[in-house]
C-alpha positions as CSV (number, residue, x, y, z in Angstrom):
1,X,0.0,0.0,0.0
2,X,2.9,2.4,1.5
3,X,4.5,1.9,-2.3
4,X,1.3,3.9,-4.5
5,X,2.6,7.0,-2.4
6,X,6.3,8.1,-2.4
7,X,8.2,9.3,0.5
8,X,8.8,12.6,-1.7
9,X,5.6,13.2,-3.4
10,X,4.3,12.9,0.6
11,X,6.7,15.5,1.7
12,X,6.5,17.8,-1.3
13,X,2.4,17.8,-1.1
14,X,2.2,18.5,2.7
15,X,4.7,21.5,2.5
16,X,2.2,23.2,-0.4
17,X,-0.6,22.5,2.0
18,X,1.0,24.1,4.6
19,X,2.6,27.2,3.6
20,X,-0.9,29.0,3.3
21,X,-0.8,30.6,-0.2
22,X,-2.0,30.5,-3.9
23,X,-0.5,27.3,-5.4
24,X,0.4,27.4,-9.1
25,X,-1.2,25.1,-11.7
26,X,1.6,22.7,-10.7
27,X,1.6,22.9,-7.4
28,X,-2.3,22.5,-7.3
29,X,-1.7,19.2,-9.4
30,X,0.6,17.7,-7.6
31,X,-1.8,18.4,-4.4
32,X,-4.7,17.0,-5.5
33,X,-2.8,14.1,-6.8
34,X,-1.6,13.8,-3.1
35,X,-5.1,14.1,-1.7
36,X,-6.2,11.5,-4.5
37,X,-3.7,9.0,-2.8
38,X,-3.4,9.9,0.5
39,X,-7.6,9.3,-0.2
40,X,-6.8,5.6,-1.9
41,X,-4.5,5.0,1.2
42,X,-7.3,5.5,3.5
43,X,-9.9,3.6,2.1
44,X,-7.1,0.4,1.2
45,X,-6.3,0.2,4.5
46,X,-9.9,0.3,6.0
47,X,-10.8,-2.5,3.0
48,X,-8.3,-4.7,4.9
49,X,-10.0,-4.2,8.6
50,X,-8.2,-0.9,9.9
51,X,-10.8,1.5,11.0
52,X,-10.9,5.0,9.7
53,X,-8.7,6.5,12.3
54,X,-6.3,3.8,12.8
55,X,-6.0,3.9,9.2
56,X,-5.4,7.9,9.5
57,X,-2.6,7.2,12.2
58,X,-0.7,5.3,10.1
59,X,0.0,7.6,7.5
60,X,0.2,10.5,9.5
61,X,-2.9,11.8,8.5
62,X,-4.4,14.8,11.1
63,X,-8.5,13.4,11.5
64,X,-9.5,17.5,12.0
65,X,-7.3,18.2,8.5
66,X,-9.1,15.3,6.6
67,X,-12.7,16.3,7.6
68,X,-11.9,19.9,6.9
69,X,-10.4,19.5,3.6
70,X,-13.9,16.9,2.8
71,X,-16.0,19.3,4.4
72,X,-13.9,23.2,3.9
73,X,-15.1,25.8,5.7
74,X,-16.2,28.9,3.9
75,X,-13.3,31.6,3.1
76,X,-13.4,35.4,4.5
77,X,-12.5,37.8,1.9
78,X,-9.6,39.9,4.0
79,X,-9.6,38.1,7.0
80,X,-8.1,40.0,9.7
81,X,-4.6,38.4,11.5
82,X,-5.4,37.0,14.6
83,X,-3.3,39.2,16.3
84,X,-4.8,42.2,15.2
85,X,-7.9,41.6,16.8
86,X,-9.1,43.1,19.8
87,X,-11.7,41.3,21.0
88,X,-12.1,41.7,25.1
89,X,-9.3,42.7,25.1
90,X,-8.3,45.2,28.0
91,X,-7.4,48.5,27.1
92,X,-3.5,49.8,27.4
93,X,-4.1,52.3,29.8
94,X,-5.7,49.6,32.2
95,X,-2.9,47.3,31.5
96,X,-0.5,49.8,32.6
97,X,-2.3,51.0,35.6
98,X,-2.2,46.9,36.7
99,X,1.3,46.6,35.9
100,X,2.0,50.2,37.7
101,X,0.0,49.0,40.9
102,X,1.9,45.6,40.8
103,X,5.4,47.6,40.8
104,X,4.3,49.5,43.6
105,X,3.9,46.1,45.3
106,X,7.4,44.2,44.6
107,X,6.8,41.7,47.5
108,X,3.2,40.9,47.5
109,X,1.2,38.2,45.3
110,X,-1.2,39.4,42.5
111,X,-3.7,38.4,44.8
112,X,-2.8,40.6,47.6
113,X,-2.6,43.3,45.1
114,X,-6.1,42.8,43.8
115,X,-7.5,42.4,46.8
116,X,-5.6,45.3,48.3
117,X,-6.8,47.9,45.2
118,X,-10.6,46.2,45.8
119,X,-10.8,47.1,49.4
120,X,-10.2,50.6,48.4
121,X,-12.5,50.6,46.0
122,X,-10.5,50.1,42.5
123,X,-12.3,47.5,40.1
124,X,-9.7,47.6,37.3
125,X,-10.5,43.4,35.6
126,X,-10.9,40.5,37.1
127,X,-8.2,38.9,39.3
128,X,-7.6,36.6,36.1
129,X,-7.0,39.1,34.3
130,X,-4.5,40.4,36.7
131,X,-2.6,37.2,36.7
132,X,-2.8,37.6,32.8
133,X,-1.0,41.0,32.8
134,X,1.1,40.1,35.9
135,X,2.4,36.7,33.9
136,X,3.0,38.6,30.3
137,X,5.2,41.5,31.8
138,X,7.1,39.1,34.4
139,X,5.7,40.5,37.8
140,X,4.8,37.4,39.5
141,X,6.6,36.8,42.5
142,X,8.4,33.6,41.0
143,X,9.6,35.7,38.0
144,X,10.8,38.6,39.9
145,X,12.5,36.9,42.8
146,X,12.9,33.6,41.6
147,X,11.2,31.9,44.3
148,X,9.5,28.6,44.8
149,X,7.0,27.6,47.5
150,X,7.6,24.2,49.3
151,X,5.0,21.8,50.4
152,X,5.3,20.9,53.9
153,X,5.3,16.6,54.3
154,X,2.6,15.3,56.1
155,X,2.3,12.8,58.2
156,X,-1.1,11.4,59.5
157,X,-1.1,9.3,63.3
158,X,-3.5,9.4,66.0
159,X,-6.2,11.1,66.6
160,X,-6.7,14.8,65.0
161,X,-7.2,18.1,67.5
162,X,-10.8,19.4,66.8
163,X,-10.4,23.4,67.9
164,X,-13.4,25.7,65.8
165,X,-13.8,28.9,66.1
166,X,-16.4,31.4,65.0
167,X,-15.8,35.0,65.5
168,X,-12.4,36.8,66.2
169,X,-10.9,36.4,70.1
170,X,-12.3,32.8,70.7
171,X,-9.1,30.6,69.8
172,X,-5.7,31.3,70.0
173,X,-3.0,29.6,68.1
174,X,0.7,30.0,68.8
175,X,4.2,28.1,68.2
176,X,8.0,28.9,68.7
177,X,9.8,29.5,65.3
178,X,14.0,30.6,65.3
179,X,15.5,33.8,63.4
180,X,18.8,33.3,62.5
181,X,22.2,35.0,64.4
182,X,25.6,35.9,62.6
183,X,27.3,33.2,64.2
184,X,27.2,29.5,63.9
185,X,24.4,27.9,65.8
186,X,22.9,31.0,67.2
187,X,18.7,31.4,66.6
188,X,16.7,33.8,68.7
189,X,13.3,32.3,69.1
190,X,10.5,33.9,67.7
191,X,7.6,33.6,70.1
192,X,4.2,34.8,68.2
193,X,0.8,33.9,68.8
194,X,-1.9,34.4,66.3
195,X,-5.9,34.4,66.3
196,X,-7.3,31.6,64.4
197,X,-10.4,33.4,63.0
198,X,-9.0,36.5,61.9
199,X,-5.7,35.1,61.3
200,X,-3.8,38.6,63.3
201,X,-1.0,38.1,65.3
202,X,-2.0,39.1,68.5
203,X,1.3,38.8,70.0
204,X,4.8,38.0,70.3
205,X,8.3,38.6,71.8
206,X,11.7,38.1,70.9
207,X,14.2,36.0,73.0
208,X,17.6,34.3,73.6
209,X,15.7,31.0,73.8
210,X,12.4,29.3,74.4
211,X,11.4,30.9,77.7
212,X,8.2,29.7,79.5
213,X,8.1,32.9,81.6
214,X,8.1,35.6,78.8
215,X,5.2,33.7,77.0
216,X,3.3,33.7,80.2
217,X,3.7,37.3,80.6
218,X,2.8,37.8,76.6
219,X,-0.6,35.7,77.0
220,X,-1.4,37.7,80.2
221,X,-1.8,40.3,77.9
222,X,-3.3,38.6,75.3
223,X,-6.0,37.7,77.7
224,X,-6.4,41.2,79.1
225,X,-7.1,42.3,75.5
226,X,-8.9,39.4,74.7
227,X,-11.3,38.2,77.6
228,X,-13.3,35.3,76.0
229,X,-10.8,33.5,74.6
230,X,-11.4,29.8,75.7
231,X,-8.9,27.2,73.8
232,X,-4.9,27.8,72.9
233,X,-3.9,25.6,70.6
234,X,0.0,24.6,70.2
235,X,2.5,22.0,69.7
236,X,4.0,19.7,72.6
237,X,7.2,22.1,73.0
238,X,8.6,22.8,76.4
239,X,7.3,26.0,76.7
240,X,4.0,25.2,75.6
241,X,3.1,22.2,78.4
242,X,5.0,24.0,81.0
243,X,3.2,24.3,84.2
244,X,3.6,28.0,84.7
245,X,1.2,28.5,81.4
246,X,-1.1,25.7,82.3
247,X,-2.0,27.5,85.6
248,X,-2.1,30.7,83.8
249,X,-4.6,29.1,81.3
250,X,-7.0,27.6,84.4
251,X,-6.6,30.6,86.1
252,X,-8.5,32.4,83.3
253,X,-10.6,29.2,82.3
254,X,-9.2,28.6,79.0
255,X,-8.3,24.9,77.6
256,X,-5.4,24.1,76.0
257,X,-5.2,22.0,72.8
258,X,-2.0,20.1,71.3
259,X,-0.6,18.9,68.3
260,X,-0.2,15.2,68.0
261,X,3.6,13.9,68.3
262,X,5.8,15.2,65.3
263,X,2.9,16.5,63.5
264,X,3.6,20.1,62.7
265,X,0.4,20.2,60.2
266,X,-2.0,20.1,63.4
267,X,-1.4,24.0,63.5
268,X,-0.8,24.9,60.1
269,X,-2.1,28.6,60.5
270,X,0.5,29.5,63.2
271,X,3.1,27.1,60.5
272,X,2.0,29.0,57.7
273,X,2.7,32.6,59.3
274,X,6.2,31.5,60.0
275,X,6.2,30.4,55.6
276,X,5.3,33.7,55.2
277,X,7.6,35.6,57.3
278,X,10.5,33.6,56.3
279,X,9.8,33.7,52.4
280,X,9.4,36.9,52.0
281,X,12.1,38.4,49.7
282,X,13.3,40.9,52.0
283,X,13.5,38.3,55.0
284,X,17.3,39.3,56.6
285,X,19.7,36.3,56.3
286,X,21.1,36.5,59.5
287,X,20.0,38.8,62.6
288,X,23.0,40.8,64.0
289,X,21.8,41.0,67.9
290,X,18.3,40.1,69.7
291,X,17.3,44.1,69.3
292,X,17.5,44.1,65.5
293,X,15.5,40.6,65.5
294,X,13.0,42.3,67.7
295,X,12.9,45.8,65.6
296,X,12.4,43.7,62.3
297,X,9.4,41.5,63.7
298,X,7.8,44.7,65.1
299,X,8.1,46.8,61.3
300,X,7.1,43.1,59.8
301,X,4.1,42.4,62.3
302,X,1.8,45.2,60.9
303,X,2.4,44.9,57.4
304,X,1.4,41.2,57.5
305,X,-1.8,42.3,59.6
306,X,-3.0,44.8,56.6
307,X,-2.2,42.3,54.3
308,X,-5.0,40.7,52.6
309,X,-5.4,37.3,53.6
310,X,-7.1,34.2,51.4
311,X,-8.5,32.3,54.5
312,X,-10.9,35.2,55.2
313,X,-11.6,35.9,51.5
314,X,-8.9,38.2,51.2
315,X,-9.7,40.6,53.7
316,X,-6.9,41.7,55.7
317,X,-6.6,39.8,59.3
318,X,-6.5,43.1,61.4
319,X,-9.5,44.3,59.9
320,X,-11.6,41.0,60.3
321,X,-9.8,41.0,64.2
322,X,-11.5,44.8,64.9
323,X,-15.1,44.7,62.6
324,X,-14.0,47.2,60.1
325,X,-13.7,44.7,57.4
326,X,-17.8,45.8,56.7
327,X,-16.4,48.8,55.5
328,X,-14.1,46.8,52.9
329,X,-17.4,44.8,52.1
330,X,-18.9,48.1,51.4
331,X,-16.5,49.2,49.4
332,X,-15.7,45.7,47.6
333,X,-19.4,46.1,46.5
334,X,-19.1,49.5,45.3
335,X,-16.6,49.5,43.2
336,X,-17.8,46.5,41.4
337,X,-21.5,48.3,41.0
338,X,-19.8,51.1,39.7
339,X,-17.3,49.2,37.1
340,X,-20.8,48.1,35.3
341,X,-22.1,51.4,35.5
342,X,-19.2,52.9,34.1
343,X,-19.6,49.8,31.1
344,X,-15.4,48.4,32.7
345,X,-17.4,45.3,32.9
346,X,-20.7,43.4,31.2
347,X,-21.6,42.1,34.3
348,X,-21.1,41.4,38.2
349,X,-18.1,39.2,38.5
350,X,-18.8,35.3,40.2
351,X,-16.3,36.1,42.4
352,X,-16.1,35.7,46.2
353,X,-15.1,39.4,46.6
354,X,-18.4,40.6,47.6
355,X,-19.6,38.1,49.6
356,X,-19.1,37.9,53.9
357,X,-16.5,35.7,55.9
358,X,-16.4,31.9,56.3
359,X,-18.9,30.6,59.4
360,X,-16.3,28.6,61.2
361,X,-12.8,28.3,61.0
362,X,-11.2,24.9,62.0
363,X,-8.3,22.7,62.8
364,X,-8.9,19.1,62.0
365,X,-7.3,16.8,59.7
366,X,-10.0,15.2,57.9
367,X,-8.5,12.5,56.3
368,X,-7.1,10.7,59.1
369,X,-10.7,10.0,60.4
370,X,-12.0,6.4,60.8
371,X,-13.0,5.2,56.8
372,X,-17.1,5.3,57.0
373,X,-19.0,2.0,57.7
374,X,-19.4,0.0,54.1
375,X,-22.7,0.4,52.8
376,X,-25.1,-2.4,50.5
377,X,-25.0,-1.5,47.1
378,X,-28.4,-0.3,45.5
379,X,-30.2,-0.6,42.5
C-alpha cells in the first residue's frame, strides 16, 4: 500500500498544503494528486479491517485536517490576522495601571494586590486578568525573585485536635519558630501567637531561647485584651506544656489543645505565618543582635496584619480582628456596581469578593478520620 505513495511526493504535497498561499497550476496538481492517494491509502487500508482513524494514524494523516479539507469551511475575503484583533481585550491604559499598581507592590502576590486595590474601591479586571498581565510582563513573584513555595510533608497518626472557632478572640494559636544569628548555631526564638479566625498576630516577643516565663507574661496580655478567649492551641514544645502556662490558662478558664507527636500540620495557620515571614524576599539572612530581630518583627508584624489574607476571603486579618472589614465589604461592593455602570465590565463578577467571611474556622485533619461503615449496594 505504502508503495502507491512516495516518501517525496508525501513531503512535497504537505509543504504546499501548509505554507498558506495561492499554489500554481503545478503545485495544485501535484496536491490533489496527493489528496487522490493519501484518499486511496485511507480507504485500502480500512478494505483490509483498519478502521478509519487507525487507518489515518498510520500515514500520518491529522483526522481534523481530513474532515476539513472533505468538508472546507467557507473563506473570509480579507480576514483579519489574529493578532490584530481586539476582541475583550483590556485596554493599554488599564494594562499599565495593573502593571504600575503591581510595581508598587514588589513583594506581595497578585492576589494581595487585587484584593488590596478592591478594598479601596478600584475594580480595574478580574483577578484573572491580573494574573494575565502580571504573567505577560514578568511581575509574579516567581519571575521577579525567583522563588519557589515548598510543600510541607505530612504525616497522618492518632487522633486529629478538633479546635473551631467562630468569630475573632475565641481561639488562640501559637508556636515557637527561630530567626537566625551571625554566628554558627545562634537562633533567637520567635515567640508569636496568632488568632485563628481572623488570622492577626495578637502577639509575640523576641528572646535568647524558648522561655516559659516571657510567653506567660505575653498571653497575660493577650488575655487582658482578649477576655473570651477559651482554647490555645500549640505544639507539645517545652514552653508550651509548661506548668507555669497551664496554671495561667486555668486561672482564666481557658483549655489548651495540642498537636499530636511530630505532627507540625496540626497547627498549620501558626506554620504557615512563620512560611510567610520567612519567604518573603526581603526576609534578613542573618539577625545581628536580639534588638535588630525584635525591631524587624515589630516593622514586619503590621504589614502582615494589613495584608489581605485568602482564608478570610482576602480581607486583611486586622480588619476582620476589629469589625471594620464591613467597611471593605462596602466598598468591595461598590466598586464593582460602579465598574458596570461605568460599562469596565458586562456584568457582576462570580467572584467571592463581595460576599461575607467563612462561618467557622477549624483545625482538624480530615482525612485521618476512621473510613465510614461500608454500605449495601443499591439498584
Amino acid at each position: 500500500v505504502g508503495k502507491s505513495f512516495s516518501v517525496h511526493a508525501r513531503s512535497t504535497w504537505r509543504g504546499l498544503r501548509r505554507g498558506g498561499k495561492v499554489l500554481t497550476d503545478a503545485q495544485q496538481r501535484l496536491y490533489e494528486q496527493g489528496r487522490q492517494a493519501e484518499e486511496t491509502l485511507i480507504n485500502q487500508l480500512v478494505s483490509v479491517g483498519y478502521s478509519k482513524t487507525k487507518a489515518m494514524g498510520i500515514i500520518g494523516a491529522s483526522r481534523s485536517r481530513v474532515f476539513y479539507e472533505t468538508n472546507p469551511r467557507p473563506r473570509t475575503d480579507n480576514p483579519i490576522p489574529h493578532h490584530q484583533r481586539r476582541i475583550n481585550r483590556l485596554p493599554d491604559a488599564t494594562v499599565k495601571r495593573i502593571v504600575e499598581i503591581l510595581d508598587g507592590n514588589p513583594h506581595c502576590g497578585v492576589d494581595q494586590v487585587f484584593y488590596a486595590a478592591l478594598n479601596n474601591g478600584i475594580y480595574l479586571a478580574s483577578l484573572r486578568s491580573f494574573y494575565r498581565v502580571a504573567k505577560a510582563h514578568g511581575k509574579l513573584l516567581h519571575q521577579r525573585h525567583n522563588t519557589k513555595a515548598r510543600q510541607a510533608t505530612r504525616r497522618h497518626t492518632a487522633a486529629p485536635p478538633h479546635v473551631h472557632a467562630t468569630a475573632p478572640g475565641q481561639v488562640l494559636c501559637w508556636d515557637i519558630t527561630f530567626l537566625p544569628g551571625q554566628y554558627y548555631g545562634q537562633t533567637f526564638a520567635l515567640h508569636m501567637v496568632i488568632d485563628l479566625y481572623s488570622r492577626a498576630i495578637v502577639g509575640f516577643v523576641v528572646a535568647e531561647r524558648e522561655n516559659s516565663q516571657l510567653a506567660a507574661a505575653m498571653f497575660a496580655d493577650i488575655f487582658t485584651r482578649f477576655p473570651d478567649v477559651h482554647t490555645v492551641h500549640s505544639d507539645n514544645g517545652a514552653a508550651m506544656t509548661s506548668k507555669r502556662l497551664g496554671k495561667l490558662f486555668a486561672e482564666h478558664g481557658v483549655v489548651r489543645s495540642l498537636n499530636r507527636p511530630h505532627t507540625s500540620n496540626d497547627n498549620p495557620h501558626t506554620e504557615s505565618v512563620f512560611h510567610t515571614l520567612k519567604t518573603r524576599t526581603y526576609y534578613p539572612k542573618t539577625f545581628t543582635t536580639l534588638g535588630e530581630a525584635n525591631t524587624w518583627v515589630s516593622a514586619w508584624v503590621p504589614v502582615y496584619n494589613a495584608t489581605p489574607h485568602s482564608g478570610i476571603n482576602y480581607y486583611p486579618p486586622q480588619a476582620v480582628l476589629d469589625g471594620t472589614w464591613i467597611q471593605l465589604q462596602h466598598k468591595r461592593e461598590e466598586a464593582m456596581r460602579t465598574a458596570l455602570s461605568e460599562g469596565a465590565i458586562t456584568q457582576l463578577p462570580d467572584t467571592k469578593a463581595g460576599t461575607s467571611l467563612p462561618a467557622e474556622v477549624s483545625i482538624i485533619r480530615t482525612t485521618t478520620q476512621t473510613a465510614p461503615t461500608p454500605q449495601p449496594i443499591t439498584i
